[in-house]
C-alpha positions in Angstrom: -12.7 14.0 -60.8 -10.1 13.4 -63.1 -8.5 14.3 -66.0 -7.6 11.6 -68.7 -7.2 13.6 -71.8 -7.4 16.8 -73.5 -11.0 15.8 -74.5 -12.4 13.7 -71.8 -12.9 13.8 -67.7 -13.6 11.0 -65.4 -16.9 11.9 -63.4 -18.3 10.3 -60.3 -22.2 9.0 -61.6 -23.2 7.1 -58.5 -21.9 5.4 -55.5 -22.9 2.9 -52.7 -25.4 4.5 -50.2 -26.4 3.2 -47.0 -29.4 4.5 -45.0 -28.2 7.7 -42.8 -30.0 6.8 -39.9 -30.5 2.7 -39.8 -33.9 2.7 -40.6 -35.1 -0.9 -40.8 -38.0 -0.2 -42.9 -35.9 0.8 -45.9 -33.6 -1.5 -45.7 -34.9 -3.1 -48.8 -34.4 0.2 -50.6 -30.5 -0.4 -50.1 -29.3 -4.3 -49.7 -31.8 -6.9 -50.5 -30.7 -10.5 -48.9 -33.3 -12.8 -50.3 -33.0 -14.8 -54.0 -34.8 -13.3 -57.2 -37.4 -15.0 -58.3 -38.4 -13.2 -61.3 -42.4 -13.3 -62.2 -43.9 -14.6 -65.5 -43.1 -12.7 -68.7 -46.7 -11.4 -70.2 -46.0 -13.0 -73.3 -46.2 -16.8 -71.8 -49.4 -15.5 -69.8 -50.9 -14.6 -73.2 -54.0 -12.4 -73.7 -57.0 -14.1 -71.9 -58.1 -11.4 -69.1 -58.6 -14.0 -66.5 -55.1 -14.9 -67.3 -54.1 -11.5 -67.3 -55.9 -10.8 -63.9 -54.2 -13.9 -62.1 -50.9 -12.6 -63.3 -51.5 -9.3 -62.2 -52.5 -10.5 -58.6 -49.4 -13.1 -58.6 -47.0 -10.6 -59.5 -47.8 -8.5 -56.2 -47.4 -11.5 -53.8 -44.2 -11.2 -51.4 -41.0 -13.2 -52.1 -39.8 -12.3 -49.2 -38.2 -15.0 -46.7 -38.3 -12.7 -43.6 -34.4 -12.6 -43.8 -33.3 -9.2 -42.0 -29.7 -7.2 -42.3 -28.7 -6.1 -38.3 -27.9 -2.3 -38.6 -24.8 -2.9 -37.0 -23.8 -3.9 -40.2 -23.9 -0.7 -41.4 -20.8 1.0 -40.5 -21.5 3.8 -42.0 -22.6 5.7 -44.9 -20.5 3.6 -47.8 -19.6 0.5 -45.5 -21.5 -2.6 -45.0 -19.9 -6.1 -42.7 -21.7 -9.2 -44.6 -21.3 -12.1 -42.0 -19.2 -15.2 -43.0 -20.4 -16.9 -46.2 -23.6 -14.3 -46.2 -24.9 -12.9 -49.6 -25.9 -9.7 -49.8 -27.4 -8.0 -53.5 -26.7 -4.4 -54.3 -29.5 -4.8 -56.9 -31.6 -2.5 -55.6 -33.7 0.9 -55.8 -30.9 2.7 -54.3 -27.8 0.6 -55.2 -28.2 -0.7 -58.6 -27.5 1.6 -61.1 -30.1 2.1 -64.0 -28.6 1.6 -67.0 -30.9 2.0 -69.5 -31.9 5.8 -68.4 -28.2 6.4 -69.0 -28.2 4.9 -71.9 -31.3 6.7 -73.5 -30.9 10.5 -71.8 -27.3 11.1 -71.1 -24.0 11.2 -73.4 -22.2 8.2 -71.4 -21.7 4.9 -73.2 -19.4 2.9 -70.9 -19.2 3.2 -66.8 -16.6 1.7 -64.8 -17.6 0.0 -61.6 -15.2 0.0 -59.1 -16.0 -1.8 -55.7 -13.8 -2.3 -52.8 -14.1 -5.0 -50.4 -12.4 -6.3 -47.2 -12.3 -10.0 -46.4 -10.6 -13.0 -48.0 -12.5 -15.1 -50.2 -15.2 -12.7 -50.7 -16.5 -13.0 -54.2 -18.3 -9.3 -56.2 -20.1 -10.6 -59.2 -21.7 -8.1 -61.7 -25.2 -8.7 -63.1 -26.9 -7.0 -65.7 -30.5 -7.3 -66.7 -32.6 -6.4 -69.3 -35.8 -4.9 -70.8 -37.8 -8.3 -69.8 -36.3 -8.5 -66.5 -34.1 -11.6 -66.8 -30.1 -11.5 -65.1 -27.2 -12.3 -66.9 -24.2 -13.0 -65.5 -21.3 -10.1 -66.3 -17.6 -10.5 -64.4 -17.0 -11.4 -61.1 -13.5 -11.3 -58.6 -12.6 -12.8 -55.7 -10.5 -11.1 -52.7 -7.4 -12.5 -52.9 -4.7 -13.3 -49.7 -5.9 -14.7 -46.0 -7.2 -13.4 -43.4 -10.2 -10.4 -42.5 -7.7 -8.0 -43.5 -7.0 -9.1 -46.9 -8.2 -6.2 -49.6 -9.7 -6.3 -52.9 -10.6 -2.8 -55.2 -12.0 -4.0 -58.2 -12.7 -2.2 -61.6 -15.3 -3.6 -63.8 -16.0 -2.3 -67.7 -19.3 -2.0 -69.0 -20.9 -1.2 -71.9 -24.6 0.5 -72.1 -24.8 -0.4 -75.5 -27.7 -2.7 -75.1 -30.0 -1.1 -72.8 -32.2 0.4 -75.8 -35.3 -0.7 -73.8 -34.7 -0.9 -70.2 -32.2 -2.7 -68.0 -29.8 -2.6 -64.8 -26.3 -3.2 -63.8 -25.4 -4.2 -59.9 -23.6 -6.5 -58.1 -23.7 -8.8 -55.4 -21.1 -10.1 -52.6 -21.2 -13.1 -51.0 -18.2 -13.3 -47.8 -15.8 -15.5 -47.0 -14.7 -17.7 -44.0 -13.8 -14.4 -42.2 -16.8 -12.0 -43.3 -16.6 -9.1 -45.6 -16.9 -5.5 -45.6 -18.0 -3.7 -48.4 -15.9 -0.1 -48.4 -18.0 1.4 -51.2 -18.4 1.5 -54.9 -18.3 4.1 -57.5 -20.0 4.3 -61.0 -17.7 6.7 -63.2 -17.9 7.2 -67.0 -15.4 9.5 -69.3 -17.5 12.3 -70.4 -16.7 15.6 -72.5 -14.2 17.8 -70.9 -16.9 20.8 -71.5 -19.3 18.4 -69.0 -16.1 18.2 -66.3 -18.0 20.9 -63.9 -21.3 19.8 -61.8 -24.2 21.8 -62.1 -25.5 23.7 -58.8 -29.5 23.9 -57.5 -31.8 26.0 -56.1 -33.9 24.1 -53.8 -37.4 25.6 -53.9 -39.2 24.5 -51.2 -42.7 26.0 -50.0 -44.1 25.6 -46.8 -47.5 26.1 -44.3 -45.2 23.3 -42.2 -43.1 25.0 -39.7 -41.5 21.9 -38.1 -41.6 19.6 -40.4 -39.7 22.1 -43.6 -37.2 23.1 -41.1 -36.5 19.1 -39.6 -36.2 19.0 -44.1 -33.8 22.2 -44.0 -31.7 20.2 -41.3 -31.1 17.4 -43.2 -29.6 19.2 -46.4 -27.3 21.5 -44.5 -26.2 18.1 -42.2 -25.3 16.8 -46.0 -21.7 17.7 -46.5 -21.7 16.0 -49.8 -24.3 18.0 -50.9 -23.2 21.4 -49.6 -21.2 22.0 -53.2 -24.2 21.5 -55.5 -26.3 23.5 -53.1 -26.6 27.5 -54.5 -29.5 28.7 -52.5 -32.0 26.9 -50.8 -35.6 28.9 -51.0 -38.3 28.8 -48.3 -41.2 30.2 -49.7 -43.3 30.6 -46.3 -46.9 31.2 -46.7 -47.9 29.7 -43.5 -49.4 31.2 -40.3 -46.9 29.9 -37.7 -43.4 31.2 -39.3 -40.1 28.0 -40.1 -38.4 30.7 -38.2 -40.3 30.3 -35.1 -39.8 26.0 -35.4 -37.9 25.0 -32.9 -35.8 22.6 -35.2 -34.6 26.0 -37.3 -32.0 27.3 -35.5 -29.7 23.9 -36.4 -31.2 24.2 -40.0 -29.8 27.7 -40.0 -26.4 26.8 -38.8 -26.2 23.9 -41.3 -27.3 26.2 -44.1 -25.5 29.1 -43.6 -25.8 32.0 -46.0 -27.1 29.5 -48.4 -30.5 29.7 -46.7 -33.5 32.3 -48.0 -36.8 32.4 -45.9 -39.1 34.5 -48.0 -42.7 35.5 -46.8 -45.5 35.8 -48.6 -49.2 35.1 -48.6 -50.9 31.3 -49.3 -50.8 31.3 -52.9 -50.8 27.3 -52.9 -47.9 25.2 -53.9 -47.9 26.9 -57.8 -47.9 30.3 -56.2 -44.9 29.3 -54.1 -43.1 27.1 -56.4 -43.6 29.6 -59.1 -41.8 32.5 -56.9 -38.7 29.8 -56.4 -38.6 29.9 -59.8 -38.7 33.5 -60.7 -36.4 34.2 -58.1 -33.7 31.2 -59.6 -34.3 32.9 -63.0 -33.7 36.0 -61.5 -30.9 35.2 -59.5 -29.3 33.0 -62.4 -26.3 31.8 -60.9 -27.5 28.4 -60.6 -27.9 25.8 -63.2 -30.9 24.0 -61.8 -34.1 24.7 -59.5 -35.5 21.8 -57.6 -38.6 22.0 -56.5 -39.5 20.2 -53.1 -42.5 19.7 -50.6 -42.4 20.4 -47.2 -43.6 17.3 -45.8 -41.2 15.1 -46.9 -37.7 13.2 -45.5 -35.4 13.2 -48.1 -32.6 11.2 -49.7 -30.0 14.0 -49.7 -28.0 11.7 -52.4 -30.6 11.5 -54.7 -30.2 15.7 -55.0 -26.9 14.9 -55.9 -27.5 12.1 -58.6 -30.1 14.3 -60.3 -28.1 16.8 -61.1 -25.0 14.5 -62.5 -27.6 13.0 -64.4 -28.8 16.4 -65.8 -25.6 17.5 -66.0 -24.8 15.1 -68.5 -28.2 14.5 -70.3 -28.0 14.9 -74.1 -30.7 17.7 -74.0 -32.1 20.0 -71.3 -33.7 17.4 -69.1 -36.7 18.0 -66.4 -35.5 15.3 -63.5 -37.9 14.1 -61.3 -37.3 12.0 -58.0 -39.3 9.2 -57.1 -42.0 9.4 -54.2 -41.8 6.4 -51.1 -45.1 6.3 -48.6 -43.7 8.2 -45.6 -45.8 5.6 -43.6 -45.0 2.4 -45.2 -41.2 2.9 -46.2 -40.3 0.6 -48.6 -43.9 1.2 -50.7 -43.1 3.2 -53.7 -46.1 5.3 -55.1 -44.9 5.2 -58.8 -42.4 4.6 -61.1 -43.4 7.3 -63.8 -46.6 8.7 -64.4 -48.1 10.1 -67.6 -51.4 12.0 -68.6 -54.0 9.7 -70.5 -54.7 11.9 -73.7 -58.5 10.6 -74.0 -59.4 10.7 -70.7 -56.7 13.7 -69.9 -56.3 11.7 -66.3 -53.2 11.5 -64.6 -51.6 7.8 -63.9 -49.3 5.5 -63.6 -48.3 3.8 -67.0 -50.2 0.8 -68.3 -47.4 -1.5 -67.6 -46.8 -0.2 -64.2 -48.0 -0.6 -60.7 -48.4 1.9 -58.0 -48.4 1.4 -54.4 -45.1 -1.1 -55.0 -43.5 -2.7 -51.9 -39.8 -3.3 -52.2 -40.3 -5.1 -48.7 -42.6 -7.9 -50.5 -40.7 -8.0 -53.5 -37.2 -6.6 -54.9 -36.0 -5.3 -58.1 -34.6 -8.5 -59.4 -37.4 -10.2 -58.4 -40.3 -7.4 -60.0 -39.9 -7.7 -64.4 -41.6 -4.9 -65.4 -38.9 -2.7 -63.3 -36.5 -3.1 -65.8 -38.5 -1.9 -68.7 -37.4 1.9 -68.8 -40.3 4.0 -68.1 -40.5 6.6 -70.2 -43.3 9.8 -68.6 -44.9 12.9 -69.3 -44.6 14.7 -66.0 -43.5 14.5 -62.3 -44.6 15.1 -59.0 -43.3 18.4 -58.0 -42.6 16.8 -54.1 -39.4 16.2 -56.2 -38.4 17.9 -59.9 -35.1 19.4 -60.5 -35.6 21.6 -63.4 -33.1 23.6 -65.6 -33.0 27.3 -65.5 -32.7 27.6 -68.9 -36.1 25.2 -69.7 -37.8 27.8 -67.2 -36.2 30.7 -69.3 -37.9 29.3 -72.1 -41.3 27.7 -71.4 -42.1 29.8 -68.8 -42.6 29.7 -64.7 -45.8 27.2 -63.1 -49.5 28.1 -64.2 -51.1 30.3 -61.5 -53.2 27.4 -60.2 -52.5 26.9 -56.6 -52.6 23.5 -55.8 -52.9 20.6 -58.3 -52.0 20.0 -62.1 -49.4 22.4 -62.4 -46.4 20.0 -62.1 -48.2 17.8 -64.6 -49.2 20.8 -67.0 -45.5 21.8 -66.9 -43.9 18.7 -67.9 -46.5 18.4 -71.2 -45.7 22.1 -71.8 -42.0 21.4 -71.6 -42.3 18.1 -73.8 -44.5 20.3 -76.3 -41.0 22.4 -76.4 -38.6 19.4 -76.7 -37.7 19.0 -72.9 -38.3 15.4 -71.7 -38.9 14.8 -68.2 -37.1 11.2 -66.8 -38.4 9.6 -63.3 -34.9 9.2 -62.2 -34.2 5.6 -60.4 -32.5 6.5 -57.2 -33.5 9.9 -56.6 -36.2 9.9 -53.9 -38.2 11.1 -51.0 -40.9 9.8 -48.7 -44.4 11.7 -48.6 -47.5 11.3 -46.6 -49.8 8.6 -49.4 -52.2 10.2 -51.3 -54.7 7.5 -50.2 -54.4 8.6 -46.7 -56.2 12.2 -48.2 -59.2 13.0 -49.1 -58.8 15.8 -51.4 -61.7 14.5 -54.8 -64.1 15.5 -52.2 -63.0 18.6 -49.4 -62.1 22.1 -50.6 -59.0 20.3 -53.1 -62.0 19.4 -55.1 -62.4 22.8 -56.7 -58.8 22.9 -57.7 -58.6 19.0 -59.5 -61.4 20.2 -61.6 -60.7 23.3 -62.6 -57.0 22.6 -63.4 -58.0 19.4 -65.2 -60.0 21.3 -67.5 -57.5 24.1 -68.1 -54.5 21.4 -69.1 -56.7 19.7 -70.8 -57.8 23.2 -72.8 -54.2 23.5 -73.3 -52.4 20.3 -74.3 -55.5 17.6 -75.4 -54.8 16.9 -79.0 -58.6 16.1 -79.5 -60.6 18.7 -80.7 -63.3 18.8 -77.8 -61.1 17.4 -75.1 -61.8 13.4 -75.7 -63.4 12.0 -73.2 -62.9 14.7 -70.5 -66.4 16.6 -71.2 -68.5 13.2 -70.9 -66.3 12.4 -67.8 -66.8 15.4 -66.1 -70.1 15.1 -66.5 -70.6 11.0 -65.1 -68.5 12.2 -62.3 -70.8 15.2 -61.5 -74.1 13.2 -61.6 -72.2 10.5 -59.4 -71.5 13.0 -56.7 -75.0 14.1 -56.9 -76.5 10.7 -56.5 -74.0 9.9 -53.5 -75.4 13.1 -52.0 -72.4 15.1 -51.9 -73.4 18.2 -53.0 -70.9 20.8 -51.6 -68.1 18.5 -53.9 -70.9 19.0 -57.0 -71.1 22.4 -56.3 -67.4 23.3 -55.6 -67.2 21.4 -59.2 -69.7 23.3 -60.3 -68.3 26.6 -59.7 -64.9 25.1 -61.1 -66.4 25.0 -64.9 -67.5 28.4 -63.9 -64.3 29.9 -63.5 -63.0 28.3 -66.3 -65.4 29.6 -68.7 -64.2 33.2 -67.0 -60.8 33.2 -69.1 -57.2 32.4 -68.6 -56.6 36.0 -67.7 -58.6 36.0 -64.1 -56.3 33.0 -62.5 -53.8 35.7 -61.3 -56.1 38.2 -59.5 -57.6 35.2 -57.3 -54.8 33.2 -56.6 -54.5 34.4 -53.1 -58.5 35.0 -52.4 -60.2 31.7 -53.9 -58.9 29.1 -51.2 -61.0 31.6 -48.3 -64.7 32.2 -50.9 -64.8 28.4 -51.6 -64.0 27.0 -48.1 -67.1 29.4 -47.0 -68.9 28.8 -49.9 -68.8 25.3 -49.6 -70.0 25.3 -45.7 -73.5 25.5 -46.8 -74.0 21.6 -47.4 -73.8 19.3 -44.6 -71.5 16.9 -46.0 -68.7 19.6 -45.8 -69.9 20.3 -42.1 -67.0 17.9 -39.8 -68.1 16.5 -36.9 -64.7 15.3 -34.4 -67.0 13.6 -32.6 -69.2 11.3 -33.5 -71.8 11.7 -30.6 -72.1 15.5 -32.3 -74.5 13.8 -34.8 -77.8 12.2 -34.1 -78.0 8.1 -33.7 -78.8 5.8 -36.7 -82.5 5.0 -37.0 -84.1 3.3 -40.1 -87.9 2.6 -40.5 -86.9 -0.7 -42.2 -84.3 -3.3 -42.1 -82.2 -4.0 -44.8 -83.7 -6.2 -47.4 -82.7 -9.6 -46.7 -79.9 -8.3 -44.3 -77.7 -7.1 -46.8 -73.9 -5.4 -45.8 -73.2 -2.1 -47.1 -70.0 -4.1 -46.9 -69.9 -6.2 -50.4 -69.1 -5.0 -53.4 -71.5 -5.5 -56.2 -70.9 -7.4 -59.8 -70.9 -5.9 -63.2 -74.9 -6.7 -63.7 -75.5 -4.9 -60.4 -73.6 -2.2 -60.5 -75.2 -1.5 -64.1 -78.5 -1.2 -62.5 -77.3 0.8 -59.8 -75.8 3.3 -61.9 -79.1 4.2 -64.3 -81.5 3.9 -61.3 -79.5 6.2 -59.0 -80.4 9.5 -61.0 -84.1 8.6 -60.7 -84.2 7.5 -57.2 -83.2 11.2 -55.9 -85.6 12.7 -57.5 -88.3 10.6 -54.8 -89.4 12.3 -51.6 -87.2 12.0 -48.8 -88.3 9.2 -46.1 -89.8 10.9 -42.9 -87.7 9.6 -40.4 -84.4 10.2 -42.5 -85.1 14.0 -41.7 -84.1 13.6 -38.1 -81.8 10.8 -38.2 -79.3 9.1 -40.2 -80.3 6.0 -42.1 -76.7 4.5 -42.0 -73.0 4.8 -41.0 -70.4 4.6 -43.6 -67.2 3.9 -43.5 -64.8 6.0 -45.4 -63.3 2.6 -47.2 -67.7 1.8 -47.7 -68.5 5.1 -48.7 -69.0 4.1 -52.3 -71.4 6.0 -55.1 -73.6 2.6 -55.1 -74.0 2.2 -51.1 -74.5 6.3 -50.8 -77.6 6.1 -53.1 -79.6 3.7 -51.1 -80.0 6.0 -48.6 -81.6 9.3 -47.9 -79.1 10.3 -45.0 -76.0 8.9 -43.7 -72.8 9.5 -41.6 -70.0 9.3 -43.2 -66.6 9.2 -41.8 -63.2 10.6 -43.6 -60.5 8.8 -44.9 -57.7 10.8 -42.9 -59.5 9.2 -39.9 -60.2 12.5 -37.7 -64.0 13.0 -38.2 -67.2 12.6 -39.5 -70.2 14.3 -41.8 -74.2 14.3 -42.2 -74.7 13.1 -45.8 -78.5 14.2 -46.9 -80.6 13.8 -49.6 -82.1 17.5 -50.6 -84.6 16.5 -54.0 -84.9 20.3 -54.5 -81.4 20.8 -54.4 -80.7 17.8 -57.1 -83.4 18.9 -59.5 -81.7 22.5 -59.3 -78.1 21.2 -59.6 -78.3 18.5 -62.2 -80.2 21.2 -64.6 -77.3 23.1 -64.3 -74.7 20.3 -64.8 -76.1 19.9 -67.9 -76.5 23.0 -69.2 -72.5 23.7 -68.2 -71.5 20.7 -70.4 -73.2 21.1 -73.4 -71.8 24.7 -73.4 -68.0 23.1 -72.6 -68.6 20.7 -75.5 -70.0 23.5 -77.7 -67.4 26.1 -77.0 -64.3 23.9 -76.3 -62.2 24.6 -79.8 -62.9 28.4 -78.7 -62.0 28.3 -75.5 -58.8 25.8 -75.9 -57.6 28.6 -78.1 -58.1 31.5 -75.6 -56.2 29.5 -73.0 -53.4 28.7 -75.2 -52.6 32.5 -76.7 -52.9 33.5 -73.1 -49.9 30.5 -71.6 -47.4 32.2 -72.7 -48.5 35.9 -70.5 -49.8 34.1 -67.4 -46.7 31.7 -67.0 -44.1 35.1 -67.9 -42.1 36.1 -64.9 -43.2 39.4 -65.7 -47.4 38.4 -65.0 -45.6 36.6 -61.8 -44.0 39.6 -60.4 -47.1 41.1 -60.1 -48.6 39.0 -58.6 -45.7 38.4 -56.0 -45.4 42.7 -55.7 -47.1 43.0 -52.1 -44.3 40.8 -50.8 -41.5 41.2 -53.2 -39.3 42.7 -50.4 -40.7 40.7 -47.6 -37.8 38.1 -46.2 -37.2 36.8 -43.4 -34.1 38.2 -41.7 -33.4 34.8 -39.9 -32.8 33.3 -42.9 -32.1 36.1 -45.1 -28.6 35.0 -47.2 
């Protein structure tokens, strides 16, 4: 950093990265060596849906050539060797640098780009895209003198002025005769001398992970970049088998130092131990920032660094949230930025988005609707740096354990003028939600309860919209596809709700233990490891016609299915279906209209690991569905009424007052291994 002039500083925004460990899976993530080859823009595809559907299915397919970077070309963290007359792009997730957040969040209007190279010849051209994807041309420069040791440190200026909408800026180097080395490059702006300081974080990280937080804790204190921005890094354990007993910890503690806090306490699920990183940053109040981290996850320590320059300098307060990469399938990004349909009050990606997106198939410059900024409500909470001061104001997480509270506190800290930006190049890689199966175990509870309390508290419908009659079509479906601990875990959800705001403190540590045992009554929450555990498949008759659970029914059929389903359980249960299952399933097969053909069923899960009895109980049905729909007329009835109760009471149960309580019976209990 630099001074200029009495008013202005010179700050570092972003520089070259290269993977810290040579991982060939993420490779794409950092250099991409094939050519764009940009998709169709929507407006030629028009508004036909078949159109639409074809374009939507095109757009996914790989560009990819198969061409590979050796990681011996990575010489280090900054440093890449491009081979003779090779053509590498730093228009990437990683590498490129995303203008158009810049230009909408932060107080910068002009960067400098300044990229060193090694190698006569060797050209750097500077691209820019925008909103609708498409490249222009910038500036380029060539190395100039002879041989491999000839030098080139070039400075570009550009403007952000028109990146309203969305758009990029990177570069790409193609070597000469004798091969190139890219040293690095640095994005820099002049900012306000009051914004010359960077901000400093509390990472808030909670944990029932031993080895897998501490292998996490190892890679920020190996991070001697990082180590300035770093205040305090919080463990919030709330497992069994202690971080501090991992044998990975003693090197995390080492890297650490005094910066490390192990704090004990009792599974209050990731809101309980997010919320006590928070209270304990507030508390503490020397840092500027609390970032709040999963566990399970293998970080990108720069993007730490490159969230808080970029809240350092945002115009406002600014929630900002890294993105999350499968964990399994590295280049696979889970989303861009997610918001909270309103009518439906569902969490999602945004309309013009795509989840599940493999940089491996197909790059940034290749992908046009990554360069339209995407603008969100929320995110994930596996990575969210947050202000102190936005926690000072709005208040600590909801008291919900696990699930909606990172989503609830990004529309409760938009409802108070804090936006939240999904930060391009600020990442980690997480186990893939699709690899869980969390709308039907134990997690069930939790997704419905908390849906309906954020929706009590931020819908701007009067009843809710659509998420009443939702609620309910999902309940009947669960019924019909014979999983009746999920519809009564459910069940017992709108319960609770109807209870108050007021009880969510005094059962955040004893509801995780009453519905796991509560939910044991029903066979289909009964796992079997072994599949020889459960009786063999037996059906009186064949399939009609030989039909495959397999196929996936059309519209027509899937119509039918639906308003015969609730009928059909209502028959008597087939004799032999009694003692053995009719059917094996699948987890992929194990849909709502191949579950309600049959009166018993094995069904496997979708982690992989085991299997359950499904079994149709009439009795149980009649019992349930009476009660599902005497719960939703009363929801639809009372929802102004309740929606008001919940939001006079946000304001108490988020307080850091209502959370010390809560967090009394282990307000002094820290770990001494990791005690600062």
């Amino acid at each position: 950093m630099s001074a200029t002039s009495s008013e202005t500083v010179t700050r570092l925004l972003q520089r070259q990265i290269l993977p810290i460990d040579r991982d060939t899976d993420v490779f794409p993530l950092y250099v991409d060596l094939e050519e764009a080859k940009l998709d169709t823009d929507r407006d030629a595809v028009g508004g036909d849906k078949a159109a639409k559907d074809l374009n939507n299915a095109a757009i996914r397919q790989s560009t990819s050539t198969g061409k590979k970077l050796h990681p011996d070309q990575i010489r280090s963290r900054t440093a890449l060797r491009i081979e003779p007359s090779q053509l590498l792009s730093f228009g990437t997730y990683f590498n490129a640098f995303p203008a158009s957040y810049w230009r909408r969040h932060t107080v910068v209007d002009q960067v400098e780009l300044t990229v060193d190279v090694v190698g006569a010849g060797s050209i750097v051209t500077v691209y820019k895209s925008m909103a609708r994807g498409h490249s222009q041309r910038v500036d380029s420069a060539v190395v100039e003198g002879e041989g491999a040791d000839a030098r080139g440190s070039f400075t570009f200026d550009l403007t952000l002025k028109p990146f309203v909408d969305g758009g990029w800026y990177w570069y790409d180097v193609v070597a000469g005769d004798h091969g190139a080395t890219v040293e690095g490059a640095r994005w820099t702006a002049q900012v306000p001398a009051d914004r010359a300081e960077h901000g400093t974080v509390d990472v808030c990280i909670t944990t029932m992970l031993p080895d897998m937080s501490a292998q996490l804790l190892g890679q920020l204190g190996d991070t001697e970049e990082l180590q300035p921005y770093l205040d305090t890094v919080l463990v919030m354990d709330q497992g069994k088998d202690k971080v501090t007993d991992s044998e990975y910890f003693p090197a995390a503690k080492a890297g650490l130092g005094d910066k490390l806090r192990v704090i004990v306490q009792g599974n209050l699920g990731g809101s309980g131990g997010y919320a006590r990183g928070q209270l304990e940053s507030v508390r503490k109040g020397t840092a500027t920032y609390a970032m709040m981290m999963d566990d399970d996850v293998v970080c990108e320590p720069e993007g730490i660094i490159r969230a808080v320059t970029f809240g350092d300098l945002a115009k406002r307060p600014t929630i900002v949230g890294g993105h999350m990469f499968n964990l399994f399938s590295r280049a696979e990004l889970h989303s861009f930025g997610e918001i909270v349909q309103p009518w439906r009050f569902w969490w999602q990606t945004r309309l013009d988005g795509y989840s599940q997106w493999d940089f491996g198939a197909r790059n940034l410059r290749s992908s046009r609707w990554l360069h339209k900024r995407a603008d969100v409500d929320f995110n994930g909470w596996f990575m969210c740096l947050i202000p102190r001061v936005v926690l000072e104001e709005v208040g600590l997480s909801l008291p919900i354990f696990i699930k909606w509270d990172d989503s609830e506190f990004g529309l409760r800290a938009k409802q108070a003028g804090y936006p939240t930006v999904s930060f391009p190049g600020a990442a980690v890689w997480h186990v893939p939600w699709t690899d869980k199966n969390d709308g039907l175990d134990w997690q069930s509870y939790f997704h419905h309860r908390n849906r309906i309390i954020a929706a009590l508290l931020h819908s701007p419908y009067e009843r809710g919209g659509r998420m009443v009659r939702e609620s309910l079509n999902h309940q009947v479906k669960h019924l019909a596809s014979l999983q009746y601990s999920t519809a009564e875990l459910r069940h017992l959800a709108m319960e609770d709700v109807l209870r108050g705001p007021h009880a969510l403190h005094g059962e955040l540590a004893t509801k995780l233990p009453e519905i796991n045992a509560f939910r044991k009554q029903w066979p289909d929450a009964q796992l079997h490891v072994d599949r020889d555990d459960l009786p063999p498949v037996h059906r009186k008759k064949p399939p009609k016609k030989g039909k495959s659970d397999i196929e996936i029914p059309g519209r027509k059929a899937t119509l039918v299915a639906a308003a015969l389903a609730p009928l059909r359980q209502l028959r008597p249960v087939r004799e032999t279906a009694t003692d053995y299952p009719e059917t094996e399933l699948t987890a992929m097969d194990a849909k709502w209209w191949n579950l309600v053909k049959y009166d018993s069923a094995v069904v496997s899960m979708n982690d992989g690991t085991s299997v359950a009895l499904y079994k149709r109980d009439p009795a149980h049905y009649r019992d349930l569905l009476k009660r599902t729909i005497d719960i939703h007329r009363r929801f639809h009835r009372e929802w102004p009424q309740l929606a008001q109760q919940y939001r006079d009471a946000l304001g108490e149960i988020t307080s850091p007052e209502a959370w010390e309580k809560t967090f009394a019976p282990w307000m002094s209990d820290e770990s001494p291994d990791g005690d600062a």
